[in-house]
C-alpha positions, -999 to 999 in steps of 0.1 A, spaced: -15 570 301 8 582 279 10 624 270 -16 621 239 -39 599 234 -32 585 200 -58 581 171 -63 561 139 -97 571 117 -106 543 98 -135 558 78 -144 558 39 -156 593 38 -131 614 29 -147 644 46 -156 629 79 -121 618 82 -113 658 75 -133 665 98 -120 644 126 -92 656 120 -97 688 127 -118 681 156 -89 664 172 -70 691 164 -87 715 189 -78 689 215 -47 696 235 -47 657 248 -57 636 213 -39 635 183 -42 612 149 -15 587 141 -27 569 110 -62 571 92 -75 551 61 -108 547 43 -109 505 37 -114 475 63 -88 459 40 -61 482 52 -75 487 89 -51 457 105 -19 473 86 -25 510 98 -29 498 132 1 475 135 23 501 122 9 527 145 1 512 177 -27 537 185 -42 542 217 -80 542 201 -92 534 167 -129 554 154 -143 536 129 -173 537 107 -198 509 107 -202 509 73 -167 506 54 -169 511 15 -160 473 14 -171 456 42 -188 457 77 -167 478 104 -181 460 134 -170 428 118 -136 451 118 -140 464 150 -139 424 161 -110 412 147 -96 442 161 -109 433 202 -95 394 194 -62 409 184 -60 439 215 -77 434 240 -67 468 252 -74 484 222 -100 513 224 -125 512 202 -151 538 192 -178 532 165 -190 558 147 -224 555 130 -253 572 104 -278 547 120 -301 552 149 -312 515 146 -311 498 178 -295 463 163 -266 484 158 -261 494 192 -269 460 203 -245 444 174 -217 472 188 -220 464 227 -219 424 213 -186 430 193 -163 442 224 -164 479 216 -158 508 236 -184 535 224 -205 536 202 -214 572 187 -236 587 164 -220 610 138 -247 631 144 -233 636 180 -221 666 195 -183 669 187 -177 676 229 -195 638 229 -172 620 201 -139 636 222 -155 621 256 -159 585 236 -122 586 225 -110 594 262 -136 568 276 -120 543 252 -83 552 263 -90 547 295 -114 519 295 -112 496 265 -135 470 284 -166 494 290 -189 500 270 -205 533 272 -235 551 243 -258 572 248 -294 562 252 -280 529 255 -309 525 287 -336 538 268 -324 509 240 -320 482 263 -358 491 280 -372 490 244 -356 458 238 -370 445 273 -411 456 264 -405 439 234 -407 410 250 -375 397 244 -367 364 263 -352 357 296 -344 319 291 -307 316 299 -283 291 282 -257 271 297 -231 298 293 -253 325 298 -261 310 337 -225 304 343 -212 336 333 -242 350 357 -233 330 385 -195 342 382 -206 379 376 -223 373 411 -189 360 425 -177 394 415 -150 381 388 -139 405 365 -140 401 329 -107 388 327 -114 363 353 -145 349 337 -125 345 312 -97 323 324 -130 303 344 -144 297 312 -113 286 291 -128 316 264 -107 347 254 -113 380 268 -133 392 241 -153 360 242 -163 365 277 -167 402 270 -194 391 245 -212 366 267 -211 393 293 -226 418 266 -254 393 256 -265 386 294 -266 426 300 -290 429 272 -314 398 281 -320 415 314 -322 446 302 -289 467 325 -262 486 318 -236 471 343 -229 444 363 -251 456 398 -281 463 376 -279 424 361 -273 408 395 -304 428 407 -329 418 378 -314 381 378 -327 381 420 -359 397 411 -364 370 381 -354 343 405 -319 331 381 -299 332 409 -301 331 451 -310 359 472 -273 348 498 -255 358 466 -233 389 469 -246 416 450 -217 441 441 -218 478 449 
């Protein structure tokens, strides 16, 4: 990794982007690169800056920043990504982890937690990490939500079993990376886990796949 990790704030408050300013400013290892307040000038500000991570807000004064945050993932796939968000709604999370982010934050957070989501993202633009993200997905489970699997879903279990990476699944599955990363996403939060052991595990207790499968560490 390069010496700083490199930052564009894409944010319509004009304060908030102040503020993470300054925040990243008491960091010896982060510093901002670009910023603007519109989706319509998010892909611009990126291209010419080539930044490590992007924090965005969800809601952009004219339009949706997860649908940002998307066309974002299909255009670098090793973006980082961090969402930034007002909303303690659940369907957010859930609409974040689905869009190929890397965290997902609440501006409410602690500032120690936003600086830990921008290094997570720097380092790991695939994972997805928020917190209380298991206390979401066990709401979402005891509301009953259904464990019917489609085609796609089954396939992408059966090669998460055969321990292929995102990537892999992927290539398997003639889908982009951020494709796959979404079908990934979508199984996670039928069966209610957080990572790829935690799915394997409540796919064998549901009976969706064999017990001679490999079940990764």
């Amino acid at each position: 990794m390069a010496e700083f990790i490199e930052v564009v704030v894409i944010d319509g408050h004009t304060l908030t982007r102040y503020g993470l300013v300054g925040l990243v400013g008491e960091a010896e290892d982060i510093r901002i690169v670009g910023e603007c307040g519109l989706a319509a000038d998010a892909a611009v500000v990126v291209a010419a800056t080539a930044p490590d991570v992007v924090v965005l807000d969800v809601g952009l004064p004219d339009g949706d920043g997860l649908r940002v945050a998307r066309e974002l993932r299909d255009r670098y796939a090793e973006l980082g990504i961090v969402v930034l968000t007002s909303s303690t709604d659940d369907d957010v999370l859930f609409r974040a982890l689905e869009t190929g982010v890397s965290a997902f934050v609440c501006k409410t957070a602690p500032n120690a937690e936003v600086l830990a989501a921008i290094r997570h993202a720097a380092v790991a633009a695939a994972s997805f990490t928020a917190t209380g993200l298991a206390l979401a997905l066990g709401r979402r489970a005891a509301a009953g939500v259904g464990l019917t699997l489609s085609p796609r879903e089954k396939q992408v279990l059966r090669l998460l079993a055969d321990g292929q990476s995102v990537p892999s699944i992927a290539k398997s599955m003639f889908v982009s990376p951020s494709t796959a990363k979404t079908y990934v996403g979508r199984l996670y939060e039928k069966l209610g886990a957080c990572n790829r052991a935690q799915a394997i595990m409540a796919a064998l207790r549901l009976g969706l796949i064999e017990h001679e499968l490999p079940v990764p560490a």
